[in-house]
C-alpha positions, -999 to 999 in steps of 0.1 A, spaced: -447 3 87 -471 33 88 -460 65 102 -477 80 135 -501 109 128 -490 146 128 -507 162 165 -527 195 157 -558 211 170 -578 201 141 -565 168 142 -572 159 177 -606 173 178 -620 153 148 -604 125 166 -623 128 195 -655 136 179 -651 105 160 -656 84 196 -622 79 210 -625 74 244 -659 73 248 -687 52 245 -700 25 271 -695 -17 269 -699 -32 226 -694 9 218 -664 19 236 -639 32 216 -603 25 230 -585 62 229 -555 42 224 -553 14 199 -527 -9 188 -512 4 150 -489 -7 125 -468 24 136 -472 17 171 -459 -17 179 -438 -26 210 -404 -43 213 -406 -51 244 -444 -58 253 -465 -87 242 -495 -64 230 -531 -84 228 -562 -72 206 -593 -92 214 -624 -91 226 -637 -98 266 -668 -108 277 -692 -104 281 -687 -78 250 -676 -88 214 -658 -55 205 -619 -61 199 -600 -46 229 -561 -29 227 -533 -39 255 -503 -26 248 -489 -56 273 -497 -89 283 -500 -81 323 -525 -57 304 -548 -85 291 -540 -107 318 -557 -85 348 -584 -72 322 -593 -112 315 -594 -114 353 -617 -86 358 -639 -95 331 -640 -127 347 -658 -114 377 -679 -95 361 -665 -62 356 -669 -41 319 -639 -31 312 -631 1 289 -590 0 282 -569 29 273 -594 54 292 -585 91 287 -582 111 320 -590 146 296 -568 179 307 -603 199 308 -633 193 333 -652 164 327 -679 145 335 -673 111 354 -666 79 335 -703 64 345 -721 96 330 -748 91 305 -747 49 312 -781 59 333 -799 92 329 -812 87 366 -776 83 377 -763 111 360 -769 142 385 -757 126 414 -720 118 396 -693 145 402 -674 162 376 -636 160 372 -618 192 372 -595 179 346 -557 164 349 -548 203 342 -556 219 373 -547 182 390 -513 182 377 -510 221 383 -520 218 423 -500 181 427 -467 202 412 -471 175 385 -459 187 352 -487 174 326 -471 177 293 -481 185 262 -478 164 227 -440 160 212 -434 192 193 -468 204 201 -483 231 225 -514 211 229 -514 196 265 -516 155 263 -543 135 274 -532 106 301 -549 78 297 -550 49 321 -552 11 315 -584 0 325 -613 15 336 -640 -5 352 -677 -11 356 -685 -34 386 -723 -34 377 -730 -52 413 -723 -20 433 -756 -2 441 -739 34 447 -733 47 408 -703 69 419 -681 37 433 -691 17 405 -659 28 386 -628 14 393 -592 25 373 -561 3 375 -530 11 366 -510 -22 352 -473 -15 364 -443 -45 366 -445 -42 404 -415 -62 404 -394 -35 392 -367 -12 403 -386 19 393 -418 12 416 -401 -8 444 -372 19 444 -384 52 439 -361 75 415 -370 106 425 -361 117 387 -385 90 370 -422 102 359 -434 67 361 -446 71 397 -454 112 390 -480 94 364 -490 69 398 -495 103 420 -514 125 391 -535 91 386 -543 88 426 -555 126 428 -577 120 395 -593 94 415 -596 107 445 -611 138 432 -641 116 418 -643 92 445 -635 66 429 -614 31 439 -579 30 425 -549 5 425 -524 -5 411 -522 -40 398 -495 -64 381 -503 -98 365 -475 -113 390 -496 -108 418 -516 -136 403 -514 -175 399 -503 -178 362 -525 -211 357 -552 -188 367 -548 -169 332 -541 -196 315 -568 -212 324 -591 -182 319 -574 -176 283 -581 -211 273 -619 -210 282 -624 -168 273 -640 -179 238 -667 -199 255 -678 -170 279 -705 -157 257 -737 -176 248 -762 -161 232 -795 -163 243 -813 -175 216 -784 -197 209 -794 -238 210 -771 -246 234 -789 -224 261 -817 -249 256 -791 -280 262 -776 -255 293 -810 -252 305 -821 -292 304 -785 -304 317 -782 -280 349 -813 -292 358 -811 -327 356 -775 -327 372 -770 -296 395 -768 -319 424 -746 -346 415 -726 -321 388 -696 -313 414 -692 -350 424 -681 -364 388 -654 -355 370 -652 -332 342 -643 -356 315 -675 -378 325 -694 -343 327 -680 -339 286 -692 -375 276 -723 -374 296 -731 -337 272 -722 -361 241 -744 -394 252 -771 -384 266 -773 -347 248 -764 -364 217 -735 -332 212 -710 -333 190 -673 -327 212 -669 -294 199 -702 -284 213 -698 -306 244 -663 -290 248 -680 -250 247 -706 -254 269 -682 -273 297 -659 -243 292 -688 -222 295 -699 -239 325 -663 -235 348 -661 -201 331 -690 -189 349 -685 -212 378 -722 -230 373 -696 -259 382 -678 -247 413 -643 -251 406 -611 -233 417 -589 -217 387 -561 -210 405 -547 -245 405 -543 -267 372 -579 -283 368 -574 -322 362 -605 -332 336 -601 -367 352 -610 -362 381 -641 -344 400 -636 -303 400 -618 -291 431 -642 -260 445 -632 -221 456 -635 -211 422 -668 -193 434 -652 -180 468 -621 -166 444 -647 -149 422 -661 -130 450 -628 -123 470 -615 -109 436 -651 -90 433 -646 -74 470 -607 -68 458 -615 -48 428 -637 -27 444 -615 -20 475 -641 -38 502 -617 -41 534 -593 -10 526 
């Protein structure tokens, strides 16, 4: 097992200049990522990518991955591990759009955050160099007009715990919560805090077993097939079952399964066949729908519409 590396000025500013935690969408670079030296004995930690990127993505848990999956399922970007820097900085949606970019506000930084909240910030073990925070996922929700809500940062906590339904007042864990609140508050920005358990599990399961048929590419074949196939069965798509919707791609799209097999995936992923997620999806018989009104409730969720 590798060792972790020694913290120094030097160190930590080639790091950063290198394009850890920056970057937008395919050329984000995690400021965290999952090491040889770094594994967890308690967390099931996930590298792999989410559409509609193909970059590999760290989560250091599997409630992590989980609520990432979920958001990328609604269409959010998702940037993981995103460093809340001590100094002033610029908000996490500067330089996606030039034309955006002077009306975003500046961070003061989790220094003076920390210093006003009575937070104490904390430096690196052994080190005088104060730490960066990070937090688990930062989001793009690329359907909100106004560029300064269009970020989103969740915190993925086990909500379920004593530590956050009991507060210690001796624990950091929720001094992290508040220092993470002010950051986003001082932006104007939505944030929450989310756990995987306030889900259905067959939703993830579901979404994990379909996740490598998200992304098509558009000059792929099957587009072509996609194309030809919604057309000639939009209206009569919802009323057959999906098994008959897989042999129908086979006989009369003359697809092998495999292929038959993506593009149905592909088709409940992105809901072009309405069907609800959060209950188990019987392939035998016709798809049950609300799988489009839970993609939008969860849209309205994420970015706090209603609170």
């Amino acid at each position: 097992m590798g060792r972790s590396p020694k913290i120094t000025d030097d160190y930590l500013s080639h790091f950063i200049a290198s394009g850890h935690g920056s970057g937008f969408d395919e050329n984000y670079q995690s400021m965290l990522e999952i090491k040889r030296w770094n594994p967890s004995p308690v967390s099931v930690q996930v590298r792999k990518a989410l559409p509609p990127f193909q970059r590999s993505c760290h989560f250091f848990s599997q409630s992590e991955w989980f609520v990432a999956l979920l958001s990328a399922w609604t269409g959010a970007w998702v940037r993981e591990q995103y460093p809340l820097w001590p100094w002033s900085h610029h908000h996490p949606e500067f330089g996606r759009n030039f034309a955006d970019d002077a009306s975003l506000p500046r961070s003061v930084g989790m220094l003076a955050i920390c210093l006003e909240a009575g937070i104490r910030h904390g430096v690196f073990v052994g080190t005088g160099i104060p730490y960066i925070w990070t937090i688990d996922l930062c989001l793009t929700l690329p359907w909100i007009a106004t560029p300064q809500r269009r970020s989103v940062l969740l915190s993925i906590k086990p909500l379920q715990a004593d530590r956050y339904r009991h507060i210690d007042p001796l624990d950091r864990g929720p001094e992290k919560l508040e220092g993470e609140r002010r950051y986003a508050l001082q932006l104007g920005v939505h944030y929450t805090v989310g756990d995987a358990s306030l889900y259905p599990s067959v939703l993830f399961a579901q979404l994990e077993s379909m996740v490598d048929a998200a992304f098509l590419s558009p000059t792929h074949p099957l587009q072509a097939v996609l194309h030809d196939f919604l057309a000639a069965r939009c209206d009569r798509i919802c009323q057959e079952s999906l098994k008959e919707t897989l042999h129908r791609l086979q006989r009369d799209w003359a697809l092998p399964l495999s292929h038959a097999t993506f593009l149905l995936d592909h088709m409940l992923w992105h809901q072009m066949i309405d069907c609800d997620l959060s209950r188990p999806v019987r392939r035998s018989l016709p798809p049950v729908p609300g799988g489009r009104a839970l993609k939008a409730a969860l849209r309205n969720a994420f970015a706090g519409e209603g609170q």
